[in-house]
N, C-alpha and C positions, 0 to 999 in steps of 0.2 A: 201202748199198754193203757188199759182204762185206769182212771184216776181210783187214787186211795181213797177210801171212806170210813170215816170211826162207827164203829158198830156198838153199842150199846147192848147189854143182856143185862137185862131185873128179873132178879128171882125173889121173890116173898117169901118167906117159911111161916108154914102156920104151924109152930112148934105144940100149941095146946091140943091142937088135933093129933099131930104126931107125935106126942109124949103120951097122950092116951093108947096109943096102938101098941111103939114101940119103947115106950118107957124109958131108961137110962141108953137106946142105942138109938134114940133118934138123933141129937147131937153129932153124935159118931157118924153117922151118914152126911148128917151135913157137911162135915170137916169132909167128909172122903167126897162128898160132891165138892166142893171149894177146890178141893190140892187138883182133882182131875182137869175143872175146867183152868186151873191156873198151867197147866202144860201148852196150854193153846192163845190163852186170854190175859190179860194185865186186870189182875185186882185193883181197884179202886178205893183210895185212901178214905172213904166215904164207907165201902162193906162192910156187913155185921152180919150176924148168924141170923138177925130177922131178915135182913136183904138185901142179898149178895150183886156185887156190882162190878159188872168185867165189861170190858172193852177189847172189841177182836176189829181188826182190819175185814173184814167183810164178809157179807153174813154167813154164807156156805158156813163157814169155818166157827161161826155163833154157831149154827144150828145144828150143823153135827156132832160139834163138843158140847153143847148142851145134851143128845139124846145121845151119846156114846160116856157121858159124864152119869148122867141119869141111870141108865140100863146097869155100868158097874158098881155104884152107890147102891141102890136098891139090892144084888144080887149080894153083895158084902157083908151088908147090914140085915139080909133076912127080910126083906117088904115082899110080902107074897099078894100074886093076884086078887085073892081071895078080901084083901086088905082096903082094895075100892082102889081107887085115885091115889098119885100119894099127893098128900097137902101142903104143894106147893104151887105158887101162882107167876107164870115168865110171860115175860114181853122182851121184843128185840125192836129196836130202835136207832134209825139212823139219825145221827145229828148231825144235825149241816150247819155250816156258816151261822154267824150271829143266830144260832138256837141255842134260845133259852132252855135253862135245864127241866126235863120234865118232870112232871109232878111225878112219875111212879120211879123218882128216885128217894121217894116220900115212905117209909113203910106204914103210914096211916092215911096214905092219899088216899080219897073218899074214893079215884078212878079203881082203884082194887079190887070193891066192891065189886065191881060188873063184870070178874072174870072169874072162868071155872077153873077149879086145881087143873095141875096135871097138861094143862091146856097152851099151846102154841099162840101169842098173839103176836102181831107186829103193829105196829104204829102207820100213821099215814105218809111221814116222809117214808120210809122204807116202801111200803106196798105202790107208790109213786115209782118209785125205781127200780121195784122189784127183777125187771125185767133185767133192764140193764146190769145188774151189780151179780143175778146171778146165769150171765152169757157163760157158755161154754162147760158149765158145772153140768152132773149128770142129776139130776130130779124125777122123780116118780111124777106120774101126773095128779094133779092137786088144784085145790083152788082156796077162796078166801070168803069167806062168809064177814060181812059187817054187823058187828057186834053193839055198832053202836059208838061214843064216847073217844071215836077215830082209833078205833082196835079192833083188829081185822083177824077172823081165827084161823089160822092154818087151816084144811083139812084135807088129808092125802087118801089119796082114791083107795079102797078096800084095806088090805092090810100091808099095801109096798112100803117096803121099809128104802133109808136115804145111807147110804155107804158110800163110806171115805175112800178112797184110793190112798193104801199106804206103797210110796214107791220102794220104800224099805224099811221092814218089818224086825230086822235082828241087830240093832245098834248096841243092843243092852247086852248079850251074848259075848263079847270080850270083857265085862267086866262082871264076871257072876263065879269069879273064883273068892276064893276065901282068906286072901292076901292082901296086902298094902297093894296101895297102886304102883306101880313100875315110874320110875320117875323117866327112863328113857319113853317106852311107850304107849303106857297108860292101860294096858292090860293086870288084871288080879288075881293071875293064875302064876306067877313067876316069880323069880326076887332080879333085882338088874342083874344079877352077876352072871345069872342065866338067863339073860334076854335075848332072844334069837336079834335083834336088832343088830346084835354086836358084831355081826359078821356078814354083813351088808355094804358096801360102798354107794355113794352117789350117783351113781354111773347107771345103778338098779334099782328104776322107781315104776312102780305099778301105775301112780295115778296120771300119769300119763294117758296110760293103754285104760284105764277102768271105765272113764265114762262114753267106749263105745262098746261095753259091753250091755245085752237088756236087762233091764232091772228084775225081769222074771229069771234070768241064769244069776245075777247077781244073789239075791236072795234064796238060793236053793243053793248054790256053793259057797257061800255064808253059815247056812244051816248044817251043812255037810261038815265042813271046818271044825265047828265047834261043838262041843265042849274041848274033845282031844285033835291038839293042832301039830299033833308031835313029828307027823311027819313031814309037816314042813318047816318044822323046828331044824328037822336034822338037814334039809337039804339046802337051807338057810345054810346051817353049818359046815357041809360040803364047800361051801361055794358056789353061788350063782351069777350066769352071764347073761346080759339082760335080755338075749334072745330068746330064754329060755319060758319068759314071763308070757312070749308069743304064743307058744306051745301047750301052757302048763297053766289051765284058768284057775285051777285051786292058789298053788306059787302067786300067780298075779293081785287075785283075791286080799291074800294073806299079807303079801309086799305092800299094797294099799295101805293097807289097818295100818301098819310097820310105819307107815308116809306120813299119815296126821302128827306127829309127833319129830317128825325127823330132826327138826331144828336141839330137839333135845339128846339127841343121840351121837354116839362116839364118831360115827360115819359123816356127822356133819362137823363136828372139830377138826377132826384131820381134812377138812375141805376148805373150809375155813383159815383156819393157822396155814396152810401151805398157798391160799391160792392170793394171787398177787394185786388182784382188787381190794382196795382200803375201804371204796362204799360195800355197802349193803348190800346194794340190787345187786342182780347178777351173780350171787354168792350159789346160786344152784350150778353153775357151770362148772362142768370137770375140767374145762381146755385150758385156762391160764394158772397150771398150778405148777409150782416150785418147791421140793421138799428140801430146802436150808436149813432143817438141822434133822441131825443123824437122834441126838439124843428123844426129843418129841415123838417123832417118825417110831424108832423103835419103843419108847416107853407107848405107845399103842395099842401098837402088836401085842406088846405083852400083856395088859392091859385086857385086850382082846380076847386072849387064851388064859386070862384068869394066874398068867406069873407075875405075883402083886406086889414081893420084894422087891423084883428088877424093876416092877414098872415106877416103885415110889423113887428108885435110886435114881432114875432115868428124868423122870420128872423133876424131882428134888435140882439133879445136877444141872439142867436147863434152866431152874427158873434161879440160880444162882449168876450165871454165865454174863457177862458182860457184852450189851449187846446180842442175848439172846433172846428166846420168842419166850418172854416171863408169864407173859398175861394168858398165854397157851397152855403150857408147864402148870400155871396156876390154875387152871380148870380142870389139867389133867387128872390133876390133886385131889380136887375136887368130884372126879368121877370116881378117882383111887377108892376115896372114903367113901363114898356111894355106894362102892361094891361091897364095900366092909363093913357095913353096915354102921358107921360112925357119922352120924347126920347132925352131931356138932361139927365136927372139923369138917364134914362138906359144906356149911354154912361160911367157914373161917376162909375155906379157901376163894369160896364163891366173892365174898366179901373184898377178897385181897386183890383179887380179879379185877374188880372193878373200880377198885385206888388205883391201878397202873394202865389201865385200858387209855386207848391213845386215839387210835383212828375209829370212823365213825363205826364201822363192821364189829369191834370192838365192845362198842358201849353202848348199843342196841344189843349185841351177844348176853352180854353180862348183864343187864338188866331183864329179860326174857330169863337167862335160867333163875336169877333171882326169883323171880314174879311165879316159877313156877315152881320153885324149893319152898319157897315161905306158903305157895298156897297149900301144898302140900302136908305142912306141918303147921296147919291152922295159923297163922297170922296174916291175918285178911291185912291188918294194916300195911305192913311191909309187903306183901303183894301186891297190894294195888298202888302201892306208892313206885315198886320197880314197874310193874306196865306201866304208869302214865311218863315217867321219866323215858320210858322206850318210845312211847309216842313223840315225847317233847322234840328228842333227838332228830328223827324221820318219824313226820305222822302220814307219809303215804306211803311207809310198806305195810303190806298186807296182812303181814305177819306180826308187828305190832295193831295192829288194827284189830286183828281177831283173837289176839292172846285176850285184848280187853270184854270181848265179846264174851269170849271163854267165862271170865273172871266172872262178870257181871251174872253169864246165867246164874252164879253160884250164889252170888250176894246180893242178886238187886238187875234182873233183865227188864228193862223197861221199852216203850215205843221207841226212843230213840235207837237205841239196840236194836232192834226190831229192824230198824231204816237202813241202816249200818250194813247191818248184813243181807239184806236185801242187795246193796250195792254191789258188795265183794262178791255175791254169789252170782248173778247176772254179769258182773262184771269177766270172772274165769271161770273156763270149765271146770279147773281142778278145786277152787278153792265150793264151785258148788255141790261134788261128789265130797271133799272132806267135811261137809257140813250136816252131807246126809248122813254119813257113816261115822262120823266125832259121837263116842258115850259122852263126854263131856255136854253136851248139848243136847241130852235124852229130857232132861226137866223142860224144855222147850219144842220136841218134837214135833209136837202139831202145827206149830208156827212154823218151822222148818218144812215140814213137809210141804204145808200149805204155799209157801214160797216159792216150790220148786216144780210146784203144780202147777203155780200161776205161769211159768214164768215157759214152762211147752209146750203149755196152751196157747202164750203168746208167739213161738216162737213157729210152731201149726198154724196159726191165724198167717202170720208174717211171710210163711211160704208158699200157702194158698193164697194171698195175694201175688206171691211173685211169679205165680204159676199163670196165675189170670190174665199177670202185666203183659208176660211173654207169649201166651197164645194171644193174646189180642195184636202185637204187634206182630206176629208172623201170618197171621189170616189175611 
């Protein structure tokens, strides 16, 4: 896979010009071009409303979220053709090793002078490597006119315009209901108590099967699904057998979404608490499990079908038991109140969970629901103090690895994050379809996508070699 490269984009604003046109909504454009290019780009501690300063992993991904940042800004804020140019001045620029930082990170660098609004420049490291850095991206045909002052103008033949390939288009579509978010699956169309989650076992996982489906059926039975998901609500709540997920692409679809979230769901405690592995890893497998207590086991089910008296009594009497499963019983508690909507005593219980948490399956458990109750009811602090603590314990499950991912897009996603998840998503199939499909991960999209672009291109490159390897040695 070709090397990373820091991509540089200067945007200048010439606010005097665009306060004359647009008056009190030229600002406003600005912020709405900042927050779009920030989907794809890392703002730079340096940016100001005179001139804005992102950094992208490689240019494609500069140059399309500049002119897809552009195109929704302008149509927002009212800049009509009629309006000229709008008065702003970009360059994209690669920095390389021991480069010194350029002057048009200067919003008075005299280099400013020499460019027209509106206008596409790149610098001379970049147009060096143009070639290389964008192999395999799809380009209209174009060239580069030298400007002079080592800034080279884009200009793309006639009126072809440059379009992204979104591999998927409807991440945002599960959470555009008008509710809290689901603490089991991150949908905000439900409350937990009616989470079709709940009547799911482990045994039934979609993301398995998802990523050999195309991403053009993906996205159309995505679209299909929602808004109204009801009927696979209900058949969630029949019962499903996981051959059925073979059969039934909407079901598979749907059991997917259900996946990103699993470790947070009733179907993963009872897999957990019953199965006879103390580590972590391996806590997805149904084969080593042992259900040793009647009380847990049944306080579940009931649990499940919403019998909330039995379930507290059931729970209650477990986590009393001498030598029973306390730290299970004490989460159980903890979903109890969840359903009840008492999100003090799900904090109380969460909390007690993880005083008595023992083995390491345990206190990675309990630190992940923490991380995600607290982020949930706004306290950043105590969320990110439970993920890093999940890290501490095992920092190579993937699962703590990407709750922090999670976190971060929320507070603070930077290039390191950026690396991170690069890793995990090249590194499994599945952790690369939950990244496509995580709403969590909607404020960083472009990067995401961008990612997963890079990453079939390489993996197309890496097959037409092996294709080449093999007729050459059988000629």
């Amino acid at each position: 896979m070709k090397k990373n490269n820091t991509i540089l984009l200067a945007i200048r604003t010439l606010s005097y010009q665009g306060g004359k046109i647009l008056g009190s909504r030229w600002l406003p454009l600005i912020d709405a071009l900042r927050q779009a290019l920030a989907k794809s780009g890392f703002e730079q501690p340096e940016s100001s409303d005179e001139l804005l300063l992102f950094i992208f992993p490689n240019p494609f991904l500069a140059l399309i979220s500049l002119l897809e940042s552009l195109a929704s800004a302008k149509t927002e804020h009212g800049w009509q053709e009629s309006h000229g140019a709008l008065p702003i001045q970009t360059v994209i620029h690669l920095i390389e090793e021991e480069d010194t930082l350029p002057q048009i990170q200067q919003p008075s660098a005299s280099e400013w002078d020499l460019l027209l609004q509106e206008t596409i420049y790149v610098t001379r490291p970049l147009m060096r490597n143009w070639k290389e850095l964008m192999a395999g991206r799809d380009l209209p045909e174009h060239r580069f006119e030298d400007d002079g002052g080592g800034f080279f103008q884009m200009v793309i033949a006639g009126k072809a315009a440059i379009f992204k390939v979104e591999l998927f288009s409807y991440r945002s579509l599960a959470v555009h209901g008008n509710l809290k978010e689901c603490f089991y699956c991150g949908m905000t169309s439900h409350t937990p108590a009616n989470c079709p989650s709940k009547f799911i076992n482990m045994k039934v996982r979609g993301m398995d099967q998802l990523g050999y489906l195309p991403f053009e059926d993906l996205n159309f039975i995505y679209k299909k699904i929602f808004p109204d998901y009801s009927a696979c609500s209900k058949k969630c709540a029949a019962g499903i057998k996981p051959a059925q997920l073979r059969q039934d692409k909407e079901l598979l679809v749907f059991v997917s979404l259900l996946d990103l979230n699993r470790i947070y769901q009733l179907r993963f405690l009872a897999n957990i608490a019953f199965c006879l592995n103390a580590k972590w890893d391996a806590l997805d497998s149904t084969d080593k499990i042992n259900i040793d207590s009647r009380n847990l086991h049944l306080g579940l089910d009931c649990l499940r079908v919403g019998q909330y008296a039995q379930a507290e009594e059931l729970f209650s009497r477990e986590s009393k038991k001498r030598g029973g499963k306390q730290f299970y019983a004490a989460v159980g508690l903890a979903f109890w109140a969840l359903e009840q909507g008492r999100a003090k005593d799900m904090g109380h219980y969460l909390e007690r969970a993880k005083t008595i948490a023992s083995q390491e399956k345990e206190r990675i458990y309990s630190h992940l629901l923490l991380s995600r109750y607290y982020e949930l009811h706004n306290d950043s602090w105590k969320a990110k103090e439970a993920a890093n603590n999940a890290i501490k314990i095992n920092a190579d499950a993937w699962e703590c690895q990407y709750r922090k991912i999670q976190q971060n897009v929320r507070y603070g996603f930077d290039e390191g994050d950026l690396k991170r998840l690069r890793v995990l998503m090249l590194g499994q199939k599945e952790i690369f379809m939950i990244a496509l499909m995580d709403p969590l991960l909607l404020p960083v999209q472009g990067l995401v996508n961008d990612l997963a672009i890079e990453h079939m291109q390489y993996q197309r490159q890496e097959a037409a070699k092996n294709m080449a390897m093999a007729e050459a040695e059988s000629a």
